[in-house]
C-alpha positions as CSV (number, residue, x, y, z in Angstrom):
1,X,0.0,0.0,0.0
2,X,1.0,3.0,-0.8
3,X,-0.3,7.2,-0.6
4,X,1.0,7.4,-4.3
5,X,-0.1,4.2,-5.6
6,X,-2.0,1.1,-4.5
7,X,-1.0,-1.9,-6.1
8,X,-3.5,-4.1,-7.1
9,X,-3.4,-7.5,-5.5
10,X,-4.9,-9.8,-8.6
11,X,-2.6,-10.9,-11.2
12,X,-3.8,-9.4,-14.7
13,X,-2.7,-11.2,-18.1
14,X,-0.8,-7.8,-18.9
15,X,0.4,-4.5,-17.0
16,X,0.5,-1.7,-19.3
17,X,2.6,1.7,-17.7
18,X,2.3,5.4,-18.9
19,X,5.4,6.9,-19.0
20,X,5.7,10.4,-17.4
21,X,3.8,10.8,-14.2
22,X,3.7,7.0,-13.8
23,X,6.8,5.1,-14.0
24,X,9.3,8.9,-14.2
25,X,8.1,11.9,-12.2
26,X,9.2,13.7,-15.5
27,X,6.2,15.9,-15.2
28,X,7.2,19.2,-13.6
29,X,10.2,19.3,-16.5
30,X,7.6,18.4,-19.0
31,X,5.3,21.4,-17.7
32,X,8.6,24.2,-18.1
33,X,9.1,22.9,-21.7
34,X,5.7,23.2,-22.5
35,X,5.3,26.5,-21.3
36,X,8.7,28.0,-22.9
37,X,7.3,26.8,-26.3
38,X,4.1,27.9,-26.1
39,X,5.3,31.6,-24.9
40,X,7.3,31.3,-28.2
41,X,4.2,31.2,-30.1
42,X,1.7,33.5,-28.6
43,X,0.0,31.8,-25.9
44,X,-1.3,34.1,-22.8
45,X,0.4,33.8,-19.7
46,X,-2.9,32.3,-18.3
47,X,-2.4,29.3,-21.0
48,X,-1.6,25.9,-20.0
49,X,-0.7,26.3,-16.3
50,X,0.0,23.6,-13.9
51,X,-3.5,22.5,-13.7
52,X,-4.5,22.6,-17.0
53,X,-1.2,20.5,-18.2
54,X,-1.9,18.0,-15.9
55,X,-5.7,17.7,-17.3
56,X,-4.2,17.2,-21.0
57,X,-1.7,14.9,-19.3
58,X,-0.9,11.4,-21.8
59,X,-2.4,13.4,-24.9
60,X,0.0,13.7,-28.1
61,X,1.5,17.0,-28.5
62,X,0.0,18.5,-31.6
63,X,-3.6,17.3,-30.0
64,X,-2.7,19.3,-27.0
65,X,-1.4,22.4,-29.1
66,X,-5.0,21.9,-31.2
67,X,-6.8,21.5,-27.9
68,X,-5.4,25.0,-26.4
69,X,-6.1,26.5,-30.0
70,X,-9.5,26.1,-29.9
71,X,-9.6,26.9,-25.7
72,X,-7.9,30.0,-25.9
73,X,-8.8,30.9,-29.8
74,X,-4.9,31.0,-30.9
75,X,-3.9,29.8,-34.3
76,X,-0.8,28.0,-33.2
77,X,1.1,25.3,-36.2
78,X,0.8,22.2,-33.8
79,X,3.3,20.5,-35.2
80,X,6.1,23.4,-35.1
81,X,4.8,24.2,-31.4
82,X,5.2,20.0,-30.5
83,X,9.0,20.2,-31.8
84,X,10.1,23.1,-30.5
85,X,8.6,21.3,-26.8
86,X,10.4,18.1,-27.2
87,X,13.7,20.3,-28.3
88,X,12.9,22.3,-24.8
89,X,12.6,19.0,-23.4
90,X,15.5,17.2,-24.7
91,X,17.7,20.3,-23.8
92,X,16.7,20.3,-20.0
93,X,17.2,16.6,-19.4
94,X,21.1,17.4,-20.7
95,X,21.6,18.6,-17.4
96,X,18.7,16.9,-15.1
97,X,18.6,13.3,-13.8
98,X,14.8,12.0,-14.0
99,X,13.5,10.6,-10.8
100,X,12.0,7.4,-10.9
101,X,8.8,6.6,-9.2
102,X,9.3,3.5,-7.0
103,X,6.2,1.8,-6.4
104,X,5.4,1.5,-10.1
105,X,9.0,0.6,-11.2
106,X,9.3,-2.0,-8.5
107,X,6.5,-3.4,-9.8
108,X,8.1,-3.6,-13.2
109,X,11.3,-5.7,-11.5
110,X,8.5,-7.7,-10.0
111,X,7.1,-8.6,-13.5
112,X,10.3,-9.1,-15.4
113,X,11.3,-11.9,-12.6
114,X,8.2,-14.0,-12.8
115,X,7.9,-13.5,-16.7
116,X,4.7,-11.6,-16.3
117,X,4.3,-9.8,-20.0
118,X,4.4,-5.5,-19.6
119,X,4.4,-3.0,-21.8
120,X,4.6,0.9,-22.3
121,X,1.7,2.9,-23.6
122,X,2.4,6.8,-23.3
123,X,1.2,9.7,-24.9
124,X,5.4,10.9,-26.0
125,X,6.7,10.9,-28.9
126,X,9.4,7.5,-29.6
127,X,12.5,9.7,-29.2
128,X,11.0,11.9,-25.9
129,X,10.1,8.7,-24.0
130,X,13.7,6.6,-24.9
131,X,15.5,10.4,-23.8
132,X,13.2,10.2,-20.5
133,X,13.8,6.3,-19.4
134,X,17.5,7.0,-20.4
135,X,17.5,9.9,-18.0
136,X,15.9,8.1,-15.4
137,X,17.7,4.7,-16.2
138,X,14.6,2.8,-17.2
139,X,15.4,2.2,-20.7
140,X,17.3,-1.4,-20.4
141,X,14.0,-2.3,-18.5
142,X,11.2,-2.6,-21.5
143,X,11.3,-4.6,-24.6
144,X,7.3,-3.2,-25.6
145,X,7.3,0.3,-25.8
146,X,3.8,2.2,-27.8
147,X,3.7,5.9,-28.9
148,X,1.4,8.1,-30.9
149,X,4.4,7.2,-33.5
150,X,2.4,3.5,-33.7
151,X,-1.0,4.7,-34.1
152,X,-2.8,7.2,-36.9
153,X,-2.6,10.7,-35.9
154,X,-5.1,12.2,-33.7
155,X,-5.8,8.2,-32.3
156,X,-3.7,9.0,-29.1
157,X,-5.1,9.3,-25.7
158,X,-8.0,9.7,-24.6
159,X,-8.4,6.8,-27.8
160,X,-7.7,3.4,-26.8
161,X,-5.6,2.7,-29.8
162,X,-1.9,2.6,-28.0
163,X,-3.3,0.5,-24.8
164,X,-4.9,-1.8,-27.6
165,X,-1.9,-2.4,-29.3
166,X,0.5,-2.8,-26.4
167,X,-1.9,-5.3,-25.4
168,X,-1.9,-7.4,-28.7
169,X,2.4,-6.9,-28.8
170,X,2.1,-8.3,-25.1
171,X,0.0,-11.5,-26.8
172,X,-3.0,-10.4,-23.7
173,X,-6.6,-9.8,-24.8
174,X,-7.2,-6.5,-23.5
175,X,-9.7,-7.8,-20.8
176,X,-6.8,-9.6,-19.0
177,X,-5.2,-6.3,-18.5
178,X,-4.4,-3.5,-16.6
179,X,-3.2,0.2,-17.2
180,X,-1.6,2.4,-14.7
181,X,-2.3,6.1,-15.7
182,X,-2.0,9.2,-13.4
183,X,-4.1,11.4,-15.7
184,X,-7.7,11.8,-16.9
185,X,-7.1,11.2,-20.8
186,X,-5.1,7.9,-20.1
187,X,-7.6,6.3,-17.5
188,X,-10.7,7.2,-20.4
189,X,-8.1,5.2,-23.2
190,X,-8.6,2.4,-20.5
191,X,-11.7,2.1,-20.2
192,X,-12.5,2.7,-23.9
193,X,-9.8,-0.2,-24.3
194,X,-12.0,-2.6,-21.7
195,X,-9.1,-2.7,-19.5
196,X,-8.9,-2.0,-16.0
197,X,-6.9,0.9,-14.6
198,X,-4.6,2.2,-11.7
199,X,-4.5,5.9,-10.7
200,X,-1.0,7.0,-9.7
201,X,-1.7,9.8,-7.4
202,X,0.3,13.2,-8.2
203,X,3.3,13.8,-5.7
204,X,2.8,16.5,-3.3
């Protein structure tokens, strides 16, 4: 038991882990990229604070750059605002060292010993999410990793489509699994993907 996290005591076919929030408390360094890029490009000072980022939290970034369009009435590129994030991003972990959360990666160790099949299914881009489990030391840990890069644009989270698929590279029917989320988006994937779900709390 834990305040973050409970673990759930039945075994599940499949555990599937978001990345950032979830396994890496990557978040808060997430959050300054975001907001450097979006400053770049026009958005209010209002837009996308702390609250607000963690509502979008596990969406793709050009559906979260679409989504503040239309909030805040901006006519941002998504695309260009999405790269110049993950460039923010990439630059700050050159001198940061990611923080792992240990209840959730724990249970990953656990899996890996009794052969229990695990996946990742987050919301970042291929080359963010290998730069974050680097950072955090992770990456040697997971053979089934599922981005937006694996699904048709705009069929990230809240869609089911990633958790679905890490599910069918896992060789699990979705109903055998489990997803461990900490946001909103990522827990509705779940249950659009019939699969049952595990908040991770924030950190406070």
């Amino acid at each position: 038991m834990s305040e973050r996290v409970c673990i759930p005591e039945t075994v599940y076919g499949g555990y599937i882990f978001d990345l950032d929030g979830t396994l890496v408390d990557s978040m808060p360094t997430h959050h300054r990229a975001w907001l450097h890029a979006l400053r770049n490009h026009g958005a209010p000072q209002h837009a996308f604070l702390w609250d607000e980022f963690v509502a979008h939290g596990g969406m793709a970034a050009p559906d979260i750059v679409a989504d503040l369009n239309r909030l805040y009435g901006l006519n941002m590129d998504p695309e260009t605002v999405a790269a110049e994030k993950r460039a923010r991003y990439d630059y700050l972990l050159e001198t940061e060292t990611l923080p792992i959360i240990p209840e959730t990666v724990g249970l990953v160790k656990k899996l890996r010993q009794q052969g229990i099949p695990y996946a990742i299914g987050t919301g970042s881009v291929r080359h963010g999410a290998l730069n974050t489990m680097r950072s955090a030391g992770i990456d040697e840990l997971f053979d089934i990793i599922v981005t937006p890069d694996d699904v048709p644009p705009g069929r990230g989270k809240p869609c089911p489509d990633i958790f679905l698929l890490a599910a069918e590279k896992m060789g699990v029917p979705a109903s055998q699994c489990v997803v461990f989320e900490d946001a909103q988006p990522g827990l509705d994937a779940a249950a659009a993907a019939g699969m049952a779900s595990v908040k991770v709390n924030e950190l406070h």
